[in-house]
C-alpha positions as CSV (number, residue, x, y, z in Angstrom):
1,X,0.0,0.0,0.0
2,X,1.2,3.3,-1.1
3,X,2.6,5.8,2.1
4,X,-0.2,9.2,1.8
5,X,1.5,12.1,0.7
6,X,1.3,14.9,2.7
7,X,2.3,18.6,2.4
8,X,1.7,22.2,4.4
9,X,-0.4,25.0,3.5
10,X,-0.4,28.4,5.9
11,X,-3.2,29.3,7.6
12,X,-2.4,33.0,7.0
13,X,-2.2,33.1,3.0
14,X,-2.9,29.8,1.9
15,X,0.3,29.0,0.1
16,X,1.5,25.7,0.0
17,X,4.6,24.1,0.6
18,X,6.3,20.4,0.2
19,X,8.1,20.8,3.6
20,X,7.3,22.7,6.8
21,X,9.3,25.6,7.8
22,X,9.3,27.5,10.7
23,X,8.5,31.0,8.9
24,X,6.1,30.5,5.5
25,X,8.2,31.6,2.2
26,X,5.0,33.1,0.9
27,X,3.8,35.5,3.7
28,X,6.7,35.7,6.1
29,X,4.3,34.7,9.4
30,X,6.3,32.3,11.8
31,X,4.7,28.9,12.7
32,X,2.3,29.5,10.3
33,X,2.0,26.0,8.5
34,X,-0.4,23.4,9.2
35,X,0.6,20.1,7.6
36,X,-2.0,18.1,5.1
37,X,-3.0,15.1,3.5
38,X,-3.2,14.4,0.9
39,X,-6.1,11.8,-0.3
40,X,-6.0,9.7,-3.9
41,X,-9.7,9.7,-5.1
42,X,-10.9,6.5,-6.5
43,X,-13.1,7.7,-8.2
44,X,-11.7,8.8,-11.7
45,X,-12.5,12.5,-12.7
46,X,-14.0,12.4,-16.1
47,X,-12.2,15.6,-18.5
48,X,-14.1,17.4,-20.9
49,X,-14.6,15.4,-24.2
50,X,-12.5,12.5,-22.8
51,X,-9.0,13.3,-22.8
52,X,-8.1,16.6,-22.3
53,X,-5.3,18.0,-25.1
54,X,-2.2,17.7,-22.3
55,X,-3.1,14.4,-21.5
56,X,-3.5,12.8,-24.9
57,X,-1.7,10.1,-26.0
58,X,0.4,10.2,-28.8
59,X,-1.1,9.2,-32.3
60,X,2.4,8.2,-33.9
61,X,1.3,10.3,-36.8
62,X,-2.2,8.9,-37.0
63,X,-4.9,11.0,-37.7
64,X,-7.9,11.2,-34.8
65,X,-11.1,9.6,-35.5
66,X,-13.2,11.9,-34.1
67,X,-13.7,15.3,-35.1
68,X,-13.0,18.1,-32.8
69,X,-15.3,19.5,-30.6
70,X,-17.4,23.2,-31.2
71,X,-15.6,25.5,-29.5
72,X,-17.8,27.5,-26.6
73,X,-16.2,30.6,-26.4
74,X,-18.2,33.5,-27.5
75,X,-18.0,37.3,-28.6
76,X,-19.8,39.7,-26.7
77,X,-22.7,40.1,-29.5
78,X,-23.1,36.4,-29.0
79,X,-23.8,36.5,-25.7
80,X,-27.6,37.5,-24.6
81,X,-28.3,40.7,-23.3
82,X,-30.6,39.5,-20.2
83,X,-31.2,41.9,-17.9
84,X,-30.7,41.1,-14.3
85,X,-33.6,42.1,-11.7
86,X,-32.3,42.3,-8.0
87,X,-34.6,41.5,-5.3
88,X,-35.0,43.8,-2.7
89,X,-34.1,42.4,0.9
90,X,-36.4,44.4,2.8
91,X,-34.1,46.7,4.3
92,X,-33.3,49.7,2.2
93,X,-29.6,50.1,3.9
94,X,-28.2,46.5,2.9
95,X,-29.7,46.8,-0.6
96,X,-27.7,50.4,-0.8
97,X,-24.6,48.0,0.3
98,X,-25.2,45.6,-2.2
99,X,-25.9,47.7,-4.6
100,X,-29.6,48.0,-5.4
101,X,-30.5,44.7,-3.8
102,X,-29.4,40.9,-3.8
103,X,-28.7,39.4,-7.2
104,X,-29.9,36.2,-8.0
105,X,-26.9,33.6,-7.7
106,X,-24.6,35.9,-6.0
107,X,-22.1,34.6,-3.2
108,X,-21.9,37.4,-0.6
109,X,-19.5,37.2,2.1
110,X,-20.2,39.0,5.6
111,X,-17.7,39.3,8.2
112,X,-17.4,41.2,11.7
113,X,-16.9,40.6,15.7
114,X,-18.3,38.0,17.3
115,X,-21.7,39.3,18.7
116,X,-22.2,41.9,16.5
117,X,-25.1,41.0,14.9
118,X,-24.5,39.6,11.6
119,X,-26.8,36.5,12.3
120,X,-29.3,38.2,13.6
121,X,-29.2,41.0,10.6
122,X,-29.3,37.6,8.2
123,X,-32.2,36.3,10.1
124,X,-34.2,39.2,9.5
125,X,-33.2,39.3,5.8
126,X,-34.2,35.8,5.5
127,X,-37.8,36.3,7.2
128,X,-38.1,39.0,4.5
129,X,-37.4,37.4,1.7
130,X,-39.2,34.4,3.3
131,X,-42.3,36.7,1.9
132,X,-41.5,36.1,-1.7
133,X,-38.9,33.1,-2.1
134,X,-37.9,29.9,-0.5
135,X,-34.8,30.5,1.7
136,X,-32.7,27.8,3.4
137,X,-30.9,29.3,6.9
138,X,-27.9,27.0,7.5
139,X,-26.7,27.3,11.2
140,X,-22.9,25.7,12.3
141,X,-23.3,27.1,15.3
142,X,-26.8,26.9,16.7
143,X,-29.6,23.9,17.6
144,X,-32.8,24.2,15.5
145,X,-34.4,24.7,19.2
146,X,-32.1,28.0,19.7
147,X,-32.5,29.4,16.5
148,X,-36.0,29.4,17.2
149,X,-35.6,30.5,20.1
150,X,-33.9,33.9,18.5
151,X,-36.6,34.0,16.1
152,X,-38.8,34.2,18.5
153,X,-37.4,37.2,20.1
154,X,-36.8,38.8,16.6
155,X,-40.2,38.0,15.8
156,X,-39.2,36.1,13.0
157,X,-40.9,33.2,14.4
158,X,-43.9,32.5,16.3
159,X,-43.6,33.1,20.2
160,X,-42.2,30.3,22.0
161,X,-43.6,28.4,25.8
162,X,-41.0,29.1,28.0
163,X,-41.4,27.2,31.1
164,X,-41.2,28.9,34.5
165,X,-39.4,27.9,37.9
166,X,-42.9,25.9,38.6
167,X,-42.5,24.4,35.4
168,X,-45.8,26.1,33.9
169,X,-45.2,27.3,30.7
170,X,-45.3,31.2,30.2
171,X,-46.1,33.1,26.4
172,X,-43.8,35.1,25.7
173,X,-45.8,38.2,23.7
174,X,-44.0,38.8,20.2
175,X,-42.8,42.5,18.8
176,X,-46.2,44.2,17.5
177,X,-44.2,45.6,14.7
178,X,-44.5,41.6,13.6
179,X,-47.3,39.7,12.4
180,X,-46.8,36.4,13.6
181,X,-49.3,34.6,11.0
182,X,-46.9,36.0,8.2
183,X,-43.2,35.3,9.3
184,X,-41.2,32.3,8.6
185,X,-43.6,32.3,5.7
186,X,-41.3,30.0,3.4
187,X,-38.2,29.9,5.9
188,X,-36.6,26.6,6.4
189,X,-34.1,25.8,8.9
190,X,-31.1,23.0,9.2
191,X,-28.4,23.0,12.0
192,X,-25.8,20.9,10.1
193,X,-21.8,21.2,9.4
194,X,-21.4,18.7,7.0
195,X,-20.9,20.0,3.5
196,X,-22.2,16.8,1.6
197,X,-25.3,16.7,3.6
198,X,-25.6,20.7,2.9
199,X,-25.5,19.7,-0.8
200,X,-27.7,17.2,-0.9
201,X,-30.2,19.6,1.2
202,X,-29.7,22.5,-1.4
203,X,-30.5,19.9,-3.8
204,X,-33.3,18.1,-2.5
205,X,-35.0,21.4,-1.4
206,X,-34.0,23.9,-4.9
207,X,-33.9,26.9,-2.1
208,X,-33.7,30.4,-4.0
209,X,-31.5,32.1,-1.5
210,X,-29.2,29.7,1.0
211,X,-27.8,31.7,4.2
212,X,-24.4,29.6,5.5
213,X,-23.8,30.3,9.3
214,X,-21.0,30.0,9.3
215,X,-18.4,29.1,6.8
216,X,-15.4,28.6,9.6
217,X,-18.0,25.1,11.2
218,X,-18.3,24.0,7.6
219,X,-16.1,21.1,6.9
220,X,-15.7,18.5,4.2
221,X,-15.3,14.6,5.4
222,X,-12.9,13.6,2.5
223,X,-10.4,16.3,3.7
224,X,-8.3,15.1,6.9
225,X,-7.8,19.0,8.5
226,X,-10.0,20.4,11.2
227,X,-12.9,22.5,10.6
228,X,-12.0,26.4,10.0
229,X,-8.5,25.6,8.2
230,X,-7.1,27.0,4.9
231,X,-8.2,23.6,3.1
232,X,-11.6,22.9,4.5
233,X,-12.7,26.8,4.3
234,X,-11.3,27.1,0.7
235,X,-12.7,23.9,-0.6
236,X,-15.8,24.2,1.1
237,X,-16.5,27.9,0.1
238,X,-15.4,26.7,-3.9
239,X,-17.8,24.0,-3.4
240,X,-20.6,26.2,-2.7
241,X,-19.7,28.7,-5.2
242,X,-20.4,26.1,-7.7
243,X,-23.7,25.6,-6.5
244,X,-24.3,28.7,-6.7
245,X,-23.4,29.5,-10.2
246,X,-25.2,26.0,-11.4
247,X,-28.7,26.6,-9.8
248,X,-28.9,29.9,-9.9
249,X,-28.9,30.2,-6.0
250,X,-28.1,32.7,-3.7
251,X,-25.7,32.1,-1.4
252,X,-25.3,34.5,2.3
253,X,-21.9,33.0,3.9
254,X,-21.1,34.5,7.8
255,X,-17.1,34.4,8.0
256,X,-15.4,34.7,11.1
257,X,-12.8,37.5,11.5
258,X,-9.6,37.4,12.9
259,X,-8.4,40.0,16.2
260,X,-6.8,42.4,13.2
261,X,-10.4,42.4,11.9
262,X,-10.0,40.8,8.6
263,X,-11.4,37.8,7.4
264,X,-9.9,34.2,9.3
265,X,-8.6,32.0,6.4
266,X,-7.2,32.3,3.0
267,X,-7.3,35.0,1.0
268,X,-8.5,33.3,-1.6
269,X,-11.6,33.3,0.2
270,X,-12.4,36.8,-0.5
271,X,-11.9,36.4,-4.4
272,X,-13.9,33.9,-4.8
273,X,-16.8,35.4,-3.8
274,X,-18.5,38.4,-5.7
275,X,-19.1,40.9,-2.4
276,X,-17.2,41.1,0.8
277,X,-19.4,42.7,3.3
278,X,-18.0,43.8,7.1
279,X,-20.3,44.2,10.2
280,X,-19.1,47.0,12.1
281,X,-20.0,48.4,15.6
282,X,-18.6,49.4,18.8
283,X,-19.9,46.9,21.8
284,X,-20.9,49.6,23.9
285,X,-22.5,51.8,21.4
286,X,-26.3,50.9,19.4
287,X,-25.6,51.4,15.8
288,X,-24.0,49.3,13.6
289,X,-21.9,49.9,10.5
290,X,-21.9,47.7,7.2
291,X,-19.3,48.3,4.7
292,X,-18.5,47.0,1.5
293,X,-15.4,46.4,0.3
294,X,-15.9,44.1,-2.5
295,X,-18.9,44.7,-5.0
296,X,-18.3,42.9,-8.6
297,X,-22.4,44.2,-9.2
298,X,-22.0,47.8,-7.3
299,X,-19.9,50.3,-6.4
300,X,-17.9,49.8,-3.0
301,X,-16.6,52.0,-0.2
302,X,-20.8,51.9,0.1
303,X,-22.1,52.7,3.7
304,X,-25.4,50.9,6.0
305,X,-26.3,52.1,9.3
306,X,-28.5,49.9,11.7
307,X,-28.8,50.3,15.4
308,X,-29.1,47.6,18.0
309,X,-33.1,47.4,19.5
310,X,-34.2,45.0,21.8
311,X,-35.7,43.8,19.1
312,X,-33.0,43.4,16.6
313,X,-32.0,45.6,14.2
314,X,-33.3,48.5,12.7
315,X,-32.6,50.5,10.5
316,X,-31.1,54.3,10.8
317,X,-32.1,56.4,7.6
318,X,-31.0,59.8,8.4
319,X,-27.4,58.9,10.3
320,X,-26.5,62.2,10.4
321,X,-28.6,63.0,13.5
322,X,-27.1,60.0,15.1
323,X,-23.5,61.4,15.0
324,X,-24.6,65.1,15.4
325,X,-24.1,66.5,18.8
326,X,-26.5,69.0,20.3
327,X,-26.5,72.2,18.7
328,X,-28.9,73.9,20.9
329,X,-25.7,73.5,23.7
330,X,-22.4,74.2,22.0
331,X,-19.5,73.3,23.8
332,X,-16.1,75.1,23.2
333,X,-13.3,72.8,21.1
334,X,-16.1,71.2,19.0
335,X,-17.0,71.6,15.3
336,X,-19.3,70.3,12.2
337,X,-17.8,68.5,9.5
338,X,-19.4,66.6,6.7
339,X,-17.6,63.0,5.8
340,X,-18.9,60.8,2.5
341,X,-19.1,57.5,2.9
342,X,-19.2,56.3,-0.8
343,X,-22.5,58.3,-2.0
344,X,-24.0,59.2,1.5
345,X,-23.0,62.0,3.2
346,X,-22.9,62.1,6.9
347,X,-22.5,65.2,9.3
348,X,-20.5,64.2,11.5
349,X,-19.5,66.4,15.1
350,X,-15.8,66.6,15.8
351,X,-15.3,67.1,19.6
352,X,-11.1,68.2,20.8
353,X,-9.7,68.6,24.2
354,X,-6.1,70.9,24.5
355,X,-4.3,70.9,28.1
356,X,-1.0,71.7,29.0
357,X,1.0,68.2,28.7
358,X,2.8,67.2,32.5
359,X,5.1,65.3,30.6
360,X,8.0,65.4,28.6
361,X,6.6,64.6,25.3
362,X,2.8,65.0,24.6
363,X,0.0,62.7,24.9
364,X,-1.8,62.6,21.5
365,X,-5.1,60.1,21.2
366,X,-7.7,60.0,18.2
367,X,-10.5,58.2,17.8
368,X,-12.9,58.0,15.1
369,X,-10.1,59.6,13.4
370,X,-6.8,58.8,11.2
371,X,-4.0,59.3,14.1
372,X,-0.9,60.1,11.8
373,X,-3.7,63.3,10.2
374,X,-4.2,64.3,13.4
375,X,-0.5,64.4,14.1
376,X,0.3,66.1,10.5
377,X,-2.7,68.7,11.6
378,X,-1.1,69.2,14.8
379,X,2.4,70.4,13.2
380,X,0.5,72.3,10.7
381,X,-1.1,74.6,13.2
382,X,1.7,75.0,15.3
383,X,4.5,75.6,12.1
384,X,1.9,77.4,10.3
385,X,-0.5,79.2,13.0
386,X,1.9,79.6,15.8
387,X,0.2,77.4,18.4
388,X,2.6,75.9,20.3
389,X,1.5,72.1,19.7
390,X,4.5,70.5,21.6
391,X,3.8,71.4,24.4
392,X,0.1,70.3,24.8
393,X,-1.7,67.4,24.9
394,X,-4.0,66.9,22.3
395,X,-7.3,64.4,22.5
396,X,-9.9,65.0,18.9
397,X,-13.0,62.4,19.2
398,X,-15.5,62.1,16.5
399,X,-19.3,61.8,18.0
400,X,-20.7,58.6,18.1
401,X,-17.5,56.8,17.3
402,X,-17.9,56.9,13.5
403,X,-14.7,56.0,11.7
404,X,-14.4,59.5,9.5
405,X,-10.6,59.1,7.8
406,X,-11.0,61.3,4.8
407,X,-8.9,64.2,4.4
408,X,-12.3,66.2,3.8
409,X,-12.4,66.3,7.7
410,X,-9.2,67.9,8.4
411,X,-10.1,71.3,8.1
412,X,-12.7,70.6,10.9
413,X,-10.1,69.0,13.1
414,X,-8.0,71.8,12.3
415,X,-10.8,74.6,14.0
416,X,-11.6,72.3,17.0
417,X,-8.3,72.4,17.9
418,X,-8.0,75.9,17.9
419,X,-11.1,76.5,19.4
420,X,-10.3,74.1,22.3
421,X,-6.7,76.1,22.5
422,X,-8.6,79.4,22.4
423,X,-11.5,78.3,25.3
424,X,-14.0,79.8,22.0
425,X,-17.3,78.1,20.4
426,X,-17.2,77.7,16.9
427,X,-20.3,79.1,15.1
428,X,-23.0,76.0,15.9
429,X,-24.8,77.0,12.1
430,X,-21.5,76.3,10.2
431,X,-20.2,73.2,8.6
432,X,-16.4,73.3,7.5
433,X,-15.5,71.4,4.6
434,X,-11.7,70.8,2.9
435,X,-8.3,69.5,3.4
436,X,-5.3,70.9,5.2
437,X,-2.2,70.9,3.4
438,X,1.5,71.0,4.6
439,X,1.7,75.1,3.7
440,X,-1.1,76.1,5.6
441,X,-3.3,75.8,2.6
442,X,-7.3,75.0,2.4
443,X,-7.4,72.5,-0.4
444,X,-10.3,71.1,-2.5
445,X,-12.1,68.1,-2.0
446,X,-14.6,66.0,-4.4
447,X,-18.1,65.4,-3.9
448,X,-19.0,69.3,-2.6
449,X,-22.0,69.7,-4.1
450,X,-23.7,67.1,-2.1
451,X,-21.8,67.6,0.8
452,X,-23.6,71.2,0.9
453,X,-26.9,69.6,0.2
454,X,-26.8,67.6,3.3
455,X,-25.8,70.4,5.4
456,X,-28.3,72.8,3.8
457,X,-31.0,69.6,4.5
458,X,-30.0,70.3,7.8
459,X,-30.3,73.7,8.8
460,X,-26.9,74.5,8.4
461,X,-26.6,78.2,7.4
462,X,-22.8,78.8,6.9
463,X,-20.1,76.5,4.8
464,X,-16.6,77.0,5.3
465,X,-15.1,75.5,2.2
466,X,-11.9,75.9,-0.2
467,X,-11.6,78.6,-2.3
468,X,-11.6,78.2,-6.4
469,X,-14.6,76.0,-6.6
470,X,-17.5,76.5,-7.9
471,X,-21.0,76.3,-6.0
472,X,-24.4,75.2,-6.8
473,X,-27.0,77.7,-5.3
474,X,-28.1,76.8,-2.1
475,X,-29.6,78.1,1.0
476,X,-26.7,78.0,2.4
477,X,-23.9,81.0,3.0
478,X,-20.2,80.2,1.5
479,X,-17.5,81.4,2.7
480,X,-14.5,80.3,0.7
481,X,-11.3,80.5,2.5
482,X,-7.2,79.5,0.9
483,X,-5.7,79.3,4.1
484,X,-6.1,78.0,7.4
485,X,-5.9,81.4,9.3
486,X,-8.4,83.0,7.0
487,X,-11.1,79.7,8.6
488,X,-9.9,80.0,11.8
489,X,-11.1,83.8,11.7
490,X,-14.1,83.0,9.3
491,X,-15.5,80.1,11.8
492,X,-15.1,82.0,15.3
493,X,-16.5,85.4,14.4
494,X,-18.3,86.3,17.2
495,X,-15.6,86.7,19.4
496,X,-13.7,88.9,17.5
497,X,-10.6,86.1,16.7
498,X,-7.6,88.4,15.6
499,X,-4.1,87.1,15.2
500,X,-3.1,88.4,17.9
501,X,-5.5,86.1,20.0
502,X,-3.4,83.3,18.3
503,X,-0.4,83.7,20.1
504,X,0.6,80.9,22.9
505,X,-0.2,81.6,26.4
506,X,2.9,81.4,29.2
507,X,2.3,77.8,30.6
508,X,4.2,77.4,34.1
């Protein structure tokens, strides 16, 4: 009996290798590579047309009795012009994710935190669609009796008997948002990790959207690794992908993420499916962020906001009062900026803190923002303006915790700053908008005419803004501005900000 072969693939990139090595050639990450093997089928793979043209014998001169096969490659006037129809999920902020809504035989890949809600956002989507098409909800890591048991609470599902201390059984009342004669319409459920059994399932019921929960428990018997390595998630995931393209089926994969916050396993995994979704959130904050950053049927960068209810989520269509402060109340060392996420624009409140540093270097934090912009923002003004940086500690938030990391922002972060510095309150009815260069400069930014809609939408009655672009007519005031001085002036004019204000006060 032959000896198995056996070689190492690493769990980081994928790559494989005939030997192990202590650090993976491919990636460079140390202890890295998981050993495999590998399995002779006995089963012989049938090529296409017989032999395939590498592994045909030789004819010793001998012409071929059968003619050649019709080619199947096509020009593009060949190919049909069918129009796809998307279906719409139910919730408007996925389908702005996606793109316009799911496309039929898709593979869409979510990832995020543990706990952060991406099966409980799929179990709504799947009630939802339930309405209209046959969905199959695959679960990995749940018991039929718990998924229900979620449903329930989600009113996805009819209420469930939960029995008491005194073993009497007490009804649980359901969300009155929910009907519960019309959920779970045409929703099927099956807790199983095998992927054959998965197949044959997908097979046997001809589901129109499949939901996989989640990929990392799928695992494939014929392969000798655990479930959740490089081999089982990559064959596994190709496995359904193929199903997918076949039968025309949906397919809604859940992938674990690593504690760097990308996707656990290969690489691979991320091109072979057509959109790459991430779940976002802080755990101690309500809303919830899903970003795109794969779309082969949209654009990406693409932006959905839900917030956590008690009774799942729900969807947030006007974010930018969720990250605005009060305006009624201004504070002094805050200011309005307004960030695009893809095609939404977001007003977003800045918030900064400047005290006199006790140490011998300066504490700078950020969050919400880019830290190194801060930093570059930090030398500007104190090169630039004259505010003597170095010797303050420097803390810029953004409100709500919203990751805002476009240079659109820094002219904002720029005036907080300042204001903080100064002890002033920037002008609560003004937005700032632009990018802070190295000179001192205000520099352009794209996407300004709908940045000034949403402020205008808003109530906002001034827009600080670069000069040398041109405006569309508004109820809005503009004041364009070149340099950084000129906004600081232009955004604090109440209290009569001169230059002279501006210089550094004598710290002890």
């Amino acid at each position: 009996m032959a000896k198995p072969k056996s070689f190492f693939v690493c769990n980081d990139c994928g790559a494989e290798s005939p030997q192990w090595f202590g650090k993976c050639p491919a990636c460079g990450t140390y202890n890295s590579l998981e050993e495999q093997i590998l399995i002779q089928s006995s089963v012989d793979v049938p090529t296409r047309g017989g032999v395939s043209g590498w592994q045909a014998a030789p004819n010793n001169g001998k012409s071929n009795a059968k003619a050649p096969k019709q080619r199947a490659s096509l020009t593009f006037d060949q190919i049909s012009d069918r129009q796809v129809t998307r279906w719409e999920s139910g919730y408007g902020e996925l389908d702005r994710v996606l793109g316009g809504g799911v496309v039929p035989g898709s593979m869409v890949l979510i990832g995020g935190d543990p706990g952060i809600g991406k099966s409980t956002l799929l179990l709504q989507v799947s009630n939802q669609l339930a309405q209209r098409y046959r969905i199959l909800y695959i679960s990995g890591e749940e018991s039929g009796q718990q998924i229900k048991l979620r449903a329930s609470r989600l009113g996805v599902a009819k209420p469930l008997s939960v029995v008491g201390d005194d073993n009497e059984p007490v009804a649980e009342n359901p969300p009155k948002s929910q009907a519960p004669e019309n959920v779970g319409a045409d929703l099927y459920v099956l807790p199983e990790t095998d992927l054959e059994e998965i197949l044959r399932e997908v097979d046997s019921l001809k589901p129109n959207v499949a939901v996989i929960d989640s990929i990392q428990t799928v695992f494939f018997p014929a392969l000798t690794s655990a479930p959740g390595s490089v081999a089982q998630v990559r064959e596994c995931t190709a496995a359904l992908m193929k199903v997918a393209k076949h039968e025309d089926i949906t397919m809604l994969i859940v992938g674990h993420v690593t504690k760097e916050g990308a996707i656990a396993g290969p690489k691979v995994l991320e091109h072979l499916v057509d959109t790459v979704l991430y779940f976002e959130g802080d755990r101690f904050a309500s809303h919830r962020l899903l970003r795109t950053v794969k779309n082969r049927f949209g654009a990406t960068h693409e932006i959905g906001i839900f917030e956590m209810v008690s009774h799942g989520l729900r969807e947030v269509p006007n974010p930018s009062e969720l990250f605005l402060g009060n305006r009624d109340d201004p504070a002094p060392g805050t200011a309005i900026v307004v960030a695009c996420e893809g095609t939404r624009p977001i007003v977003v409140e800045l918030q900064a803190l400047v005290s006199p540093t006790s140490y011998p270097s300066p504490r700078r934090a950020a969050t919400g923002i880019d830290y190194n912009r801060l930093v570059q923002i930090l030398a500007v003004l104190e090169k630039r303006v004259g505010i003597p940086m170095s010797k303050l500690d420097s803390y810029v938030a953004s409100a709500g915790g919203l990751n805002v990391e476009e240079p659109a922002v820094d002219l904002g972060i720029a005036i907080a700053i300042v204001a903080s510095f100064r002890d002033r309150i920037v002008d609560p009815g003004t937005v700032l908008i632009g990018e802070v260069g190295l000179g001192g400069q205000v520099r352009s930014v794209s996407q300004m005419e709908l940045r000034l809609k949403e402020a205008a939408k808003l109530g906002f009655k001034r827009a600080i803004v670069p000069k040398g672009q041109k405006f569309p007519d508004l109820n809005i005031e503009i004041l364009p501005v070149s340099k950084v001085i000129d906004a600081i002036i232009a955004a604090i004019p109440h209290q009569e900000l001169t230059t002279d204000d501006l210089e550094p006060d004598e710290y002890e």
